[in-house]
C-alpha positions in Angstrom: 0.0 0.0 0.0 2.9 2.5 0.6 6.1 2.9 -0.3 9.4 2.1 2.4 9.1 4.2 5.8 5.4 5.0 5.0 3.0 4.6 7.7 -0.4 4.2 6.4 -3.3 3.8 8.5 -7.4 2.6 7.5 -8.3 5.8 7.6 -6.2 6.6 4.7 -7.1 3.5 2.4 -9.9 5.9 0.9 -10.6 3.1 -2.0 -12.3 0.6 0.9 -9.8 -2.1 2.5 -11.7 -4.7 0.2 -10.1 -3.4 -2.6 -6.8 -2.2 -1.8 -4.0 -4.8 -1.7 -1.6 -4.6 2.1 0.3 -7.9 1.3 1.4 -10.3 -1.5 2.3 -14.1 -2.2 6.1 -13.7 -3.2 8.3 -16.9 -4.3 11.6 -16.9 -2.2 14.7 -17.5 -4.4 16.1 -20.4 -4.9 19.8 -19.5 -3.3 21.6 -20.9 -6.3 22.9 -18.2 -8.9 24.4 -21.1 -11.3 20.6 -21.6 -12.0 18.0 -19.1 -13.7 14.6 -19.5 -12.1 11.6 -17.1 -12.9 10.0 -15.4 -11.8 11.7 -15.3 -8.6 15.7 -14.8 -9.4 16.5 -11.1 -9.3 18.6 -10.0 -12.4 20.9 -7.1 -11.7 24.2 -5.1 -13.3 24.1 -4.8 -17.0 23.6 -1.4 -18.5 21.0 -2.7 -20.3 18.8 -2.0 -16.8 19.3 1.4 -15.8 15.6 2.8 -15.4 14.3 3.9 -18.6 13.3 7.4 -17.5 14.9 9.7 -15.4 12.1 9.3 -13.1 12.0 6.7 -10.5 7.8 5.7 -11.4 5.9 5.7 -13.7 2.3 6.5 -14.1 -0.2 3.5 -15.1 -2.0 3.2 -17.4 0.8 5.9 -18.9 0.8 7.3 -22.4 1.8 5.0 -25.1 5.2 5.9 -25.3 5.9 5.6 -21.5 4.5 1.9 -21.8 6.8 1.0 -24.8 9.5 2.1 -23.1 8.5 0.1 -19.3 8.2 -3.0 -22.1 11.4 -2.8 -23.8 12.9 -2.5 -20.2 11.1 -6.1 -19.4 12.6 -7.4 -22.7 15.8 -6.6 -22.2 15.8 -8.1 -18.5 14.3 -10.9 -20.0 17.3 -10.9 -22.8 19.8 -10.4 -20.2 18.6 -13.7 -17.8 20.0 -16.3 -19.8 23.7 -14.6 -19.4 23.3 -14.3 -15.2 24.7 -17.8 -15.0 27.9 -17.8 -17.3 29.6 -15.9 -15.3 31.3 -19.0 -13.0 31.4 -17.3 -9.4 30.9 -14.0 -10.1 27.2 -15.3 -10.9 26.1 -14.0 -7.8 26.3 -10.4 -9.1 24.0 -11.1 -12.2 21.6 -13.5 -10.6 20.6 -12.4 -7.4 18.8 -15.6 -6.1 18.2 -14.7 -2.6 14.7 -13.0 -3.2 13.0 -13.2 -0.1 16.0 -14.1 2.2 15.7 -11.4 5.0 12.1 -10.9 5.7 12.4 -8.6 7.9 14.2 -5.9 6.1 11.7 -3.3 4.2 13.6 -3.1 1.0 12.8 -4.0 -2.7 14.0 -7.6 -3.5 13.5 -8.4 0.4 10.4 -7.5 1.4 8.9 -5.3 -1.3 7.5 -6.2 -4.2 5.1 -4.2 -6.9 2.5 -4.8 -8.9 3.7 -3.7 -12.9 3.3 -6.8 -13.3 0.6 -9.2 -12.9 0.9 -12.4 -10.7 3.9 -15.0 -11.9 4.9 -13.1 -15.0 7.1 -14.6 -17.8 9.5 -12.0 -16.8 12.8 -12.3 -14.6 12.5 -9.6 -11.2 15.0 -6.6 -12.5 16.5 -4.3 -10.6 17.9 -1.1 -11.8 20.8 0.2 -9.6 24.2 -1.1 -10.8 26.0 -1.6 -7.2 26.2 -4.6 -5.0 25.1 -3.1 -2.0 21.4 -3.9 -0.4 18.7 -4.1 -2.6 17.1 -0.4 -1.9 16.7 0.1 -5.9 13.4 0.4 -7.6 13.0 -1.9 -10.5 9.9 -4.8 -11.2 9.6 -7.5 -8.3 6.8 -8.9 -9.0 4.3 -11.6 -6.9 4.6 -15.0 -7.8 3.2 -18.0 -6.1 3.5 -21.9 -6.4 -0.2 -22.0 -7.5 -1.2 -22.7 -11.0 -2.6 -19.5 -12.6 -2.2 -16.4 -9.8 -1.7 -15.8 -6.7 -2.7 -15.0 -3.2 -3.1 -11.3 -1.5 -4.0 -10.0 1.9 -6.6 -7.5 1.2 -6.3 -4.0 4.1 -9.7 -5.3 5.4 -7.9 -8.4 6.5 -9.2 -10.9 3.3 -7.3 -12.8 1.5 -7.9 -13.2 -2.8 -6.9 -14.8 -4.9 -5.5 -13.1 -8.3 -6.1 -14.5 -11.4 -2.6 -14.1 -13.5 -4.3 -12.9 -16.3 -6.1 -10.1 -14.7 -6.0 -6.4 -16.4 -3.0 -4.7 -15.5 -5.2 -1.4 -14.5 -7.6 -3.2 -12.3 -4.3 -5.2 -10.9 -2.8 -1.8 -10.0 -5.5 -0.2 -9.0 -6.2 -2.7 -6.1 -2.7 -1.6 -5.3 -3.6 2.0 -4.6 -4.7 3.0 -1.1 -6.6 6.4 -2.4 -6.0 6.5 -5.9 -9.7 7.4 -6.5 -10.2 4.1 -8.6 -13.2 1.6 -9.2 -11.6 -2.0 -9.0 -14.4 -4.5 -10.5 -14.6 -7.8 -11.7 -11.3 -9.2 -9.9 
């Protein structure tokens, strides 16, 4: 519902807790960056993956040429994947496999995930910073799940739904949106 360090409380989730998303199904990694696994391996460091824009967000549903430029970001990340593991022990800096592993920290590739995406994509995560250091970076970690077809979310009001995977992308994101002012229907 907010971004890192925000405190959001019901009174705020102005759409109705029943249709604004508070938590996610994620897929941990699989802790082995000799092996490409998506959706859940993170890909990271080639220039290929630097943020499109100069902004950090973009705006969905975003004018046409904002949306071919989010998707030619996702095909390179997808083109870049395959190359994460031939890189013998440096593999680790490519394919960031550890998705998941600290729970507890509120960063992106921990604990944070987004919804550009819908559930269990055919897209690697991507990050878009180029150091090593933790994982604050924006970039597209998506949910994913074990479960044929979508995934699970808590709703604010305390539900839990289940998300088709091939659910419209503006309905998907606006169940993501605390007060965004949108109608989210037939999910």
């Amino acid at each position: 519902m907010g971004g890192p360090s925000s405190t959001i409380g019901v009174r705020d989730v102005t759409d109705g807790t029943s249709n604004t998303i508070a938590f996610g199904e994620w897929r941990t990694g699989d802790f082995n960056c000799n092996q490409l696994s998506v959706p859940q391996d993170v890909i990271n460091n080639s220039p290929s993956l630097s943020w499109p824009t100069k902004t950090v967000s973009y705006t969905f549903p975003g004018p046409a040429p904002q949306v071919a430029q989010f998707q030619s970001w996702l095909n390179n990340c997808a083109a870049f994947a395959p190359q994460t593991i031939k890189n013998g022990s440096n593999n680790w800096k490519y394919n960031m496999s550890y998705l998941g592993a600290n729970w507890d920290m509120g960063l992106f590739g921990y604990t944070m995930g987004n919804t550009l995406l819908a559930p269990n994509p055919p897209y690697p995560n991507c990050r878009t910073c180029q150091w090593l250091g933790d994982w604050d970076c924006p970039g597209m970690y998506g949910l994913s799940s074990f479960h044929p077809g979508g995934g699970n979310v808590g709703m604010a009001d305390g539900s839990v739904r289940f998300i088709n995977e091939g659910i419209d992308l503006a309905t998907y994101r606006a169940l993501a949106s605390c007060n965004g002012g949108e109608v989210a229907a037939n999910y």
